[in-house]
C-alpha positions as CSV (number, residue, x, y, z in Angstrom):
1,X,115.5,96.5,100.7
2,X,116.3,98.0,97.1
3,X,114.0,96.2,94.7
4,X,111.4,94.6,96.7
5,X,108.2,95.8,95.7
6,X,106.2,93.5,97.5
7,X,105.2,93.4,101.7
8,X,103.6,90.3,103.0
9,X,102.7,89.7,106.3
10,X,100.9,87.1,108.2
11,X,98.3,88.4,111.3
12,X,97.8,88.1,114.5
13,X,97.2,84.8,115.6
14,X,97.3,83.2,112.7
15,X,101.4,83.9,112.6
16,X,101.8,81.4,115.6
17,X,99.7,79.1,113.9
18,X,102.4,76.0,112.8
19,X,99.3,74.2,110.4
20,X,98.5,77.4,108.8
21,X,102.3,78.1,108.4
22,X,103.0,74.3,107.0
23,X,99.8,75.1,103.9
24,X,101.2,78.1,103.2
25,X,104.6,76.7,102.2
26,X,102.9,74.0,100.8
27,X,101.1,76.6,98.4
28,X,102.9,79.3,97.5
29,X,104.6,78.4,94.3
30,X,108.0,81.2,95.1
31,X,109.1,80.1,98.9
32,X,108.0,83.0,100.2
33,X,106.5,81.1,103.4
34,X,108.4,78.9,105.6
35,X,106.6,76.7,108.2
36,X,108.2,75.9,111.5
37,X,107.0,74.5,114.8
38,X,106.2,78.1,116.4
39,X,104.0,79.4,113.0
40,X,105.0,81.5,110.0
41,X,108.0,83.2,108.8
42,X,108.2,84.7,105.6
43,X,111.9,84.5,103.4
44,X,112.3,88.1,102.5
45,X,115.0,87.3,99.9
46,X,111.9,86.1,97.8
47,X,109.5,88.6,98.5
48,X,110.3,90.2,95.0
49,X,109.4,86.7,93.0
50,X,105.7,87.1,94.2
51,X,103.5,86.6,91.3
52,X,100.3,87.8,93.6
53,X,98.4,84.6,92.6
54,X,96.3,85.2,96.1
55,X,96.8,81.3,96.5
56,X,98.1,82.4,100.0
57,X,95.1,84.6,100.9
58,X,93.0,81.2,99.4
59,X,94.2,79.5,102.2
60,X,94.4,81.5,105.1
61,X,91.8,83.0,107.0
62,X,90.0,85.9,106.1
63,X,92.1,88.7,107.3
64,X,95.3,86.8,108.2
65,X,97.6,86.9,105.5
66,X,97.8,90.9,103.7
67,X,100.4,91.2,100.8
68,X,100.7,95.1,99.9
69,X,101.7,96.4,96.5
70,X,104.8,98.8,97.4
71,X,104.8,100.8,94.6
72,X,100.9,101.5,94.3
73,X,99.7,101.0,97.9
74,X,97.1,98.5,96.9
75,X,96.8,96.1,100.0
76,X,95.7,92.8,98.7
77,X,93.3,90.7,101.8
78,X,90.4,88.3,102.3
């Protein structure tokens, strides 16, 4: 996608995980999460209005969500 320069995705188990998927909509402050019944899906057409706040990898799980700096290679994680 031309202009993204943001990758997030949501690990493992944790991706099937509907209460994990439901706080991070509730948190992330540019839509980029979208709960539904089966777990997490992430709305790529926002993926380049993330601010990297890390108030997604506040509230999940160490290890389960991973949002990766495209243009530097930095992978941000708890």
């Amino acid at each position: 996608m031309d202009g993204v320069f943001i990758s997030v995705e949501v690990n493992g188990d944790a991706a099937a995980d509907a209460a994990l998927a439901a706080k991070l909509e509730e948190v992330c402050p540019v839509s980029i999460f979208k709960g539904t019944p089966s777990g997490v899906e992430i709305n790529a057409e926002f993926l380049d209005e993330c601010v990297l706040c890390g108030l997604c990898l506040d509230a999940a799980p160490d290890g389960a969500v991973t949002v990766t700096k495209l243009y530097s290679g930095e992978t941000l994680t708890r």
